[in-house]
MARSE-387598 format. One record per residue (C-alpha): residue number from 1; residue in three letters; chain; x, y, z. Coordinates in nm, 2 decimals, padded with zeros to 4 digits. Layout:
BEGIN
PT   resi   resn   chain     east    north       up
PT    NUM    ala       A        X        Y        Z
...
// end
This chain:
BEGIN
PT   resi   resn   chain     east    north       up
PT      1    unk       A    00.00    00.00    00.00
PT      2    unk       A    00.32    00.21    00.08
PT      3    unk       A    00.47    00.19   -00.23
PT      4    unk       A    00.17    00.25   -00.43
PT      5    unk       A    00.09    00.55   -00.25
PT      6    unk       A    00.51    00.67   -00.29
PT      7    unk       A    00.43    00.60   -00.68
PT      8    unk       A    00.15    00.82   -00.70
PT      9    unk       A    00.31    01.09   -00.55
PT     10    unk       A    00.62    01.08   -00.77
PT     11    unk       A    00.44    01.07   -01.04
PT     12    unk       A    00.25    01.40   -00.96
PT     13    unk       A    00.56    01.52   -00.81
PT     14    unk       A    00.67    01.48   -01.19
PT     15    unk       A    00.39    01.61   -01.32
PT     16    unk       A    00.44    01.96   -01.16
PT     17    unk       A    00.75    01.93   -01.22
PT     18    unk       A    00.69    01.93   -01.59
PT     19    unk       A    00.39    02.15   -01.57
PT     20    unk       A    00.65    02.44   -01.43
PT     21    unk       A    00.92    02.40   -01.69
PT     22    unk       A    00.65    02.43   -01.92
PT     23    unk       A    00.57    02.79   -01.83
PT     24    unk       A    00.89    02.87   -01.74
PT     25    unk       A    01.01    02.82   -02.12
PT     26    unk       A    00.70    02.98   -02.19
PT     27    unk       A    00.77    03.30   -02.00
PT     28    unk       A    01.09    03.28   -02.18
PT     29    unk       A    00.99    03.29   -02.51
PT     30    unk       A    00.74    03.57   -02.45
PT     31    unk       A    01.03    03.80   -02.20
PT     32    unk       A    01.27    03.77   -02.55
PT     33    unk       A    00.99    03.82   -02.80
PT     34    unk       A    00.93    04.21   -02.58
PT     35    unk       A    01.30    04.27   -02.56
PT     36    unk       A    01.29    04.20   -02.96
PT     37    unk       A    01.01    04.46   -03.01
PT     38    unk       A    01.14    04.69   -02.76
PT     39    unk       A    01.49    04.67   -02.92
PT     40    unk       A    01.29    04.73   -03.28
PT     41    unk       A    01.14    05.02   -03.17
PT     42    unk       A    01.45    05.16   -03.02
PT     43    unk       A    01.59    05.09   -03.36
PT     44    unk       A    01.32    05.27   -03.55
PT     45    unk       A    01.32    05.60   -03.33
PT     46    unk       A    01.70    05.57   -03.38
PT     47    unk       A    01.68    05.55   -03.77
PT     48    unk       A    01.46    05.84   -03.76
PT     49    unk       A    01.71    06.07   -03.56
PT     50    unk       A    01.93    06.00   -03.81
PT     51    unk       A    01.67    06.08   -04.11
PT     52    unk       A    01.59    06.39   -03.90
PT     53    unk       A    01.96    06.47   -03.90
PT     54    unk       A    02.09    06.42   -04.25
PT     55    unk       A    01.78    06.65   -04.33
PT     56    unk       A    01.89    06.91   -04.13
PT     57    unk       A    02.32    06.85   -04.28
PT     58    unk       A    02.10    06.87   -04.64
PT     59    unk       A    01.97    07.18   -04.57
PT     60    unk       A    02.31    07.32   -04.48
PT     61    unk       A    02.43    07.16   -04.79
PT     62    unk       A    02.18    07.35   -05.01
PT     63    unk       A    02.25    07.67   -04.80
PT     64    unk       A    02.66    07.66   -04.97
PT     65    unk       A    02.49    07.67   -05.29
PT     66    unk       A    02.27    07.93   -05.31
PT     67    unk       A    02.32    08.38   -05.30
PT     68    unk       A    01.96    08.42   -05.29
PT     69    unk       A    01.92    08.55   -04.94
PT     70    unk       A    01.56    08.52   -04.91
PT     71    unk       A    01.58    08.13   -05.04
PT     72    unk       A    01.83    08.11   -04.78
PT     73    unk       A    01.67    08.29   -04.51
PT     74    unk       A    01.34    08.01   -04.61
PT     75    unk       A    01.62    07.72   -04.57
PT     76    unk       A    01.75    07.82   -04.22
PT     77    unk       A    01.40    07.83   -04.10
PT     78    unk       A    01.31    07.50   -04.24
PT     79    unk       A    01.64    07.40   -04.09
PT     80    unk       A    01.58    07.52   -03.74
PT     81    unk       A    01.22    07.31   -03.75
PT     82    unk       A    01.41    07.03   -03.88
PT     83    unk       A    01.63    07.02   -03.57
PT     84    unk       A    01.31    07.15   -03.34
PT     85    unk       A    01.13    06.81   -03.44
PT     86    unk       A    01.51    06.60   -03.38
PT     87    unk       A    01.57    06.75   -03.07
PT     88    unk       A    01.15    06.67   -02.96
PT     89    unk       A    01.21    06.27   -03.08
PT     90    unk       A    01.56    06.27   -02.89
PT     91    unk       A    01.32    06.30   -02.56
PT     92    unk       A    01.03    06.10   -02.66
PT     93    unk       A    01.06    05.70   -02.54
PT     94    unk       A    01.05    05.44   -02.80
PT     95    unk       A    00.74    05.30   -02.70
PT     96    unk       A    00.55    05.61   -02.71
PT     97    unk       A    00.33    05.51   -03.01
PT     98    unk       A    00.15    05.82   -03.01
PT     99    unk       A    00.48    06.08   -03.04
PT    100    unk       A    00.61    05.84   -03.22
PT    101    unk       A    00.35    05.81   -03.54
PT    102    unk       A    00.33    06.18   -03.52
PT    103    unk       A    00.67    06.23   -03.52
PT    104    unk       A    00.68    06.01   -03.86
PT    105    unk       A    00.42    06.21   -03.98
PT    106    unk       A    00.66    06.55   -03.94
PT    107    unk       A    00.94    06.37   -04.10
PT    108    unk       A    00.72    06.27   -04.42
PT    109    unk       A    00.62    06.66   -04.46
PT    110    unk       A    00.97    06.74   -04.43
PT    111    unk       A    01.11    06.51   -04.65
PT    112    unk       A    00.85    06.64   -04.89
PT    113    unk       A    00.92    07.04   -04.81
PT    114    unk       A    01.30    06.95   -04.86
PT    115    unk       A    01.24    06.76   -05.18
PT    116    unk       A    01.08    07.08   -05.31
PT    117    unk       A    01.36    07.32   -05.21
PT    118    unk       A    01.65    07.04   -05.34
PT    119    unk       A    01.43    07.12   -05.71
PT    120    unk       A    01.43    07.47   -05.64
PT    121    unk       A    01.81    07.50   -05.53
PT    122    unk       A    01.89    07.30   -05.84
PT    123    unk       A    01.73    07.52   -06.10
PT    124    unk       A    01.93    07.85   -05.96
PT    125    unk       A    02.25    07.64   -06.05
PT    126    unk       A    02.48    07.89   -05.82
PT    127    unk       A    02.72    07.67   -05.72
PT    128    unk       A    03.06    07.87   -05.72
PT    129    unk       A    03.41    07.78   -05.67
PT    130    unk       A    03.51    07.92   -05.34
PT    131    unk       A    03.23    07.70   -05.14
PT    132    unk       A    03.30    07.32   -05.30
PT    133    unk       A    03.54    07.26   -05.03
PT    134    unk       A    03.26    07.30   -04.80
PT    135    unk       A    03.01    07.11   -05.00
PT    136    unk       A    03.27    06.83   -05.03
PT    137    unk       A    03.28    06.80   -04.65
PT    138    unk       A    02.87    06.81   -04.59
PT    139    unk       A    02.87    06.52   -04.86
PT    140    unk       A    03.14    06.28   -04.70
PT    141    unk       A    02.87    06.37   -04.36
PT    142    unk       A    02.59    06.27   -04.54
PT    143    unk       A    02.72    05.96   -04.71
PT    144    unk       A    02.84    05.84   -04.30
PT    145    unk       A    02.46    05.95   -04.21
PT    146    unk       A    02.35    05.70   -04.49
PT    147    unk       A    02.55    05.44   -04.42
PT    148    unk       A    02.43    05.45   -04.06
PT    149    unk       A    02.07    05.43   -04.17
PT    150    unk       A    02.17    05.15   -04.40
PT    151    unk       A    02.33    04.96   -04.14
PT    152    unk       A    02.02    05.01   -03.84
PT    153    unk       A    01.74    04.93   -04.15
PT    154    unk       A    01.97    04.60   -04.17
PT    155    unk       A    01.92    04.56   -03.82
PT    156    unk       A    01.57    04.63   -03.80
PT    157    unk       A    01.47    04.42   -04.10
PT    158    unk       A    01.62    04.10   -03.90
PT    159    unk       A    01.44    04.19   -03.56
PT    160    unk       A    01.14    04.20   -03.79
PT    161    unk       A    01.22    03.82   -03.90
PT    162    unk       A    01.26    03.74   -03.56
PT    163    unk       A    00.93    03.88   -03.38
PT    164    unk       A    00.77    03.76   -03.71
PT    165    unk       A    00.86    03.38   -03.60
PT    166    unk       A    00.78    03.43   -03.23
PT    167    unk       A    00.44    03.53   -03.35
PT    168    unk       A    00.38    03.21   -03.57
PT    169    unk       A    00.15    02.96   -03.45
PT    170    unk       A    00.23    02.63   -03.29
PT    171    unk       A    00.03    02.31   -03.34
PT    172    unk       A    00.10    02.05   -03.00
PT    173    unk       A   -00.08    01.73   -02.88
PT    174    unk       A   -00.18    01.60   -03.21
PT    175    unk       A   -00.36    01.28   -03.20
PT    176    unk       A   -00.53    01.07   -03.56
PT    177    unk       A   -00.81    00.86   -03.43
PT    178    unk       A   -01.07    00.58   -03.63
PT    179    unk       A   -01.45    00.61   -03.59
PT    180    unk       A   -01.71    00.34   -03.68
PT    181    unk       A   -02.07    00.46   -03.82
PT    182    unk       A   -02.14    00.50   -03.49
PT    183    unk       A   -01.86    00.75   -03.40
PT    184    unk       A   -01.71    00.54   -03.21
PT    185    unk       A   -01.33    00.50   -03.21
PT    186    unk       A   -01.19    00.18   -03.38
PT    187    unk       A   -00.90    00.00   -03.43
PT    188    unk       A   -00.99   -00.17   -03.78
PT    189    unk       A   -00.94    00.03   -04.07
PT    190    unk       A   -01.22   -00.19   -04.26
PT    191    unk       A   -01.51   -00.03   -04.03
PT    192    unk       A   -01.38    00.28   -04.01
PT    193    unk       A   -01.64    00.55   -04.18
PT    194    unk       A   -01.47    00.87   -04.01
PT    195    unk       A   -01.09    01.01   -03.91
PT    196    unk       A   -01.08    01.27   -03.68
PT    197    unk       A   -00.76    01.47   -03.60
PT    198    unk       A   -00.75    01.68   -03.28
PT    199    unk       A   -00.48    01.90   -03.22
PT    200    unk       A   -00.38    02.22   -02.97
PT    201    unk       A   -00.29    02.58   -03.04
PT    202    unk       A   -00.05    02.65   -02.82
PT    203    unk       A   -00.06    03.03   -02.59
PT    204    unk       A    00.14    03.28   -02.82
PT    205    unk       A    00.07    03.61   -02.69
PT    206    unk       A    00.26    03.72   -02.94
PT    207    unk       A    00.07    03.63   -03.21
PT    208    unk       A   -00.23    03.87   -03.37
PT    209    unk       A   -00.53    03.80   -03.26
PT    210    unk       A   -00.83    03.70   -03.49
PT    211    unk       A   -00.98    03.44   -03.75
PT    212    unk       A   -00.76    03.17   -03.89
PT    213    unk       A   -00.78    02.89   -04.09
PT    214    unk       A   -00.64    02.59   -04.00
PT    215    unk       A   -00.53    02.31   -04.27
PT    216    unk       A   -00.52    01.95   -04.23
PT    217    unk       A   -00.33    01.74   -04.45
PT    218    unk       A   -00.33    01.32   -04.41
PT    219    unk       A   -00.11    01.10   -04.60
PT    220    unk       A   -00.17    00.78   -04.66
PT    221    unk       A    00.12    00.52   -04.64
PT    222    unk       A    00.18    00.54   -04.99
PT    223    unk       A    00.22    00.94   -04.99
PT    224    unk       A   -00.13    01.04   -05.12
PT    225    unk       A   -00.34    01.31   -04.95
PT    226    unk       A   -00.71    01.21   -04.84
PT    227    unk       A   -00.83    01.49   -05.04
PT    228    unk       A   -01.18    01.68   -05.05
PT    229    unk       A   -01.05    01.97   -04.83
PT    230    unk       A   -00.92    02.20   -05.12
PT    231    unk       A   -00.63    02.33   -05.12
PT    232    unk       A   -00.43    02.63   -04.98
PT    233    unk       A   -00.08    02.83   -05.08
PT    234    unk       A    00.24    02.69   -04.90
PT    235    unk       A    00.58    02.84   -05.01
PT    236    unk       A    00.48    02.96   -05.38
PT    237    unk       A    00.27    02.66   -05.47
PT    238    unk       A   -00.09    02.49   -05.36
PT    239    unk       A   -00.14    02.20   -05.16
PT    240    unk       A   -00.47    01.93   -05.13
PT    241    unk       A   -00.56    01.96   -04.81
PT    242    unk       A   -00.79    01.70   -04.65
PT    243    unk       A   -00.99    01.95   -04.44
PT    244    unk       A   -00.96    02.29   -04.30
PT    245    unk       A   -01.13    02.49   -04.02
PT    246    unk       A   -01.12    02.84   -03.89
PT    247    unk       A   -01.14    02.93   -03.52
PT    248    unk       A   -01.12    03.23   -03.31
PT    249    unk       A   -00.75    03.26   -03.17
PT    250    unk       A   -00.73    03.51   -02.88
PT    251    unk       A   -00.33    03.41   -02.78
PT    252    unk       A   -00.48    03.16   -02.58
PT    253    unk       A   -00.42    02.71   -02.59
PT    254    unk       A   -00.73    02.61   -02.82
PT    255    unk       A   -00.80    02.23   -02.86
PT    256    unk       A   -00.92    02.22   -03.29
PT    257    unk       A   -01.14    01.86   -03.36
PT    258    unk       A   -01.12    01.81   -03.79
PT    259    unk       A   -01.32    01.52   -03.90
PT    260    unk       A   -01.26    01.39   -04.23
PT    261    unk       A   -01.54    01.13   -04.39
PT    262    unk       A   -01.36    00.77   -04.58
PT    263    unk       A   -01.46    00.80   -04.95
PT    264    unk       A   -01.19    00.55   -05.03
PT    265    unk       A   -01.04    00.22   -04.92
PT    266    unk       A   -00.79    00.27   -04.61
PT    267    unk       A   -00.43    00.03   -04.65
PT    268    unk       A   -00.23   -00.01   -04.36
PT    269    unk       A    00.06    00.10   -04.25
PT    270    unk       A    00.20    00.47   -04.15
PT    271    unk       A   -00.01    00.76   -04.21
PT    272    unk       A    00.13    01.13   -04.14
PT    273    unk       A   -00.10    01.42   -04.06
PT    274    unk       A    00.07    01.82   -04.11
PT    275    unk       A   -00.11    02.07   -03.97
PT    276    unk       A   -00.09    02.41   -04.18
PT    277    unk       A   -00.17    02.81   -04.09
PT    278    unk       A   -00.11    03.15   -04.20
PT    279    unk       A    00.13    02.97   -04.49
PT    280    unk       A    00.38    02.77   -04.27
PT    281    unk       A    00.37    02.45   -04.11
PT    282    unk       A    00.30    02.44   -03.69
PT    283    unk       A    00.28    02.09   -03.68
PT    284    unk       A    00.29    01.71   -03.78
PT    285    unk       A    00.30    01.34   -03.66
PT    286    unk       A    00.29    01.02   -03.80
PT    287    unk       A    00.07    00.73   -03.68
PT    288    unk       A    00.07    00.31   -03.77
PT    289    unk       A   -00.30    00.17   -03.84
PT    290    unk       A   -00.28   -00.23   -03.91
// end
């Protein structure tokens, strides 16, 4: 009676166990997802700054070009709002969406009000000996400026990739079973009428939340889909799916039940079930039927 009772308990004392290294890896994963889109926005504001800045060296640029006082007197003020609106996204926080969009929004009028002086500059053609050495030294700053935003868009673009894959769904638990006519489960392929695939949705909370459709794809031994699910788009091409279904996913587990009814003769042997959504594979496991 002892040693019954001692094998209970270390098997819950196992079970907690793996129940808390569970959400401890889960905790994980969603701590480095927010560091990745906290280190992306830092990256974005600091791309800006340096948008906001090579603005500002261009209008300086355009300034060594020019002996038309009043255009000049119109390109120091632009510049002075130029550096206004840097030194304003300097203080702002990464995360403040709201500064931060209307920040962007500033930077998109100036880019346009600078395009439109760069046109006008060009058309007066005043460039004149004596200032080119000064041009030539705004230049070499702007090309550095460029290459900074070059490097930080680099950056950005594989923090994107990386929050991207956080965010992707994950299919766990995924079990094939048989069902007679009377939905009950069954071990011989001959009576089986239905298959039904259940699977789980594992917590993402960094996954958008919303409709999706799920695909379900089973493979017979000898490699042939149990089609009359359609088809869907995975990596540039279609695949038969043998059913689909879309749920509700708030970030939270989800158990999805797919039944799929026999229209042809089941052979034994190892079938393979892939679970597909949003155009990537979360899941798959193979199963023996005799």
């Amino acid at each position: 009676m002892k040693k019954g009772l001692l094998a209970v308990l270390i098997v819950v004392i196992l079970a907690l166990l793996g129940g808390l290294a569970y959400l401890f890896m889960d905790l994980q994963k969603q701590r480095q997802a927010n560091r990745d889109m906290q280190e992306l926005a830092e990256l974005d504001k600091q791309e800006m700054e340096n948008e906001y800045e090579r603005f500002a060296l261009q209008y300086s640029e355009m300034k060594t070009q020019i002996n038309n006082d009043s255009i000049v007197e119109q390109l120091t003020q632009e510049q002075m709002k130029t550096q206004k609106l840097l030194e304003e996204l300097k203080k702002v926080k990464a995360d403040d969406a709201r500064e931060i969009t209307r920040l962007k929004k500033e930077l998109a009028t100036v880019r346009e009000v600078l395009r439109s002086y760069i046109i006008q500059v060009d058309s007066l053609n005043r460039l004149n000996e004596n200032l080119r050495a000064e041009n030539s030294r705004v230049s070499a700053e702007l090309e550095q400026r460029t290459q900074q935003v070059a490097g930080l868009s680099s950056e950005k673009a594989s923090l994107s990739e990386k929050v991207a894959i956080a965010a992707q769904l994950d299919a766990t638990n995924i079990q094939m079973s048989l069902l007679n006519k009377r939905d009950r489960a069954t071990k011989r392929l001959k009576d089986t009428k239905k298959i039904q695939v259940t699977f789980t949705i594992t917590k993402n909370v960094t996954a958008s939340n919303g409709h999706r459709t799920i695909y379900v794809r089973i493979q017979n031994p000898g490699g042939n889909v149990l089609g009359g699910g359609g088809s869907f788009a995975y990596e540039n091409r279609n695949l038969e799916c043998s059913m689909k279904k879309t749920i509700e996913y708030t970030g939270e587990e989800v158990t999805v039940p797919t039944f799929w009814n026999v229209t042809q003769m089941l052979e034994g042997g190892q079938y393979r079930v892939s679970i597909f959504a949003d155009g990537h594979m979360i899941g798959s496991r193979t199963f023996n039927f005799e």
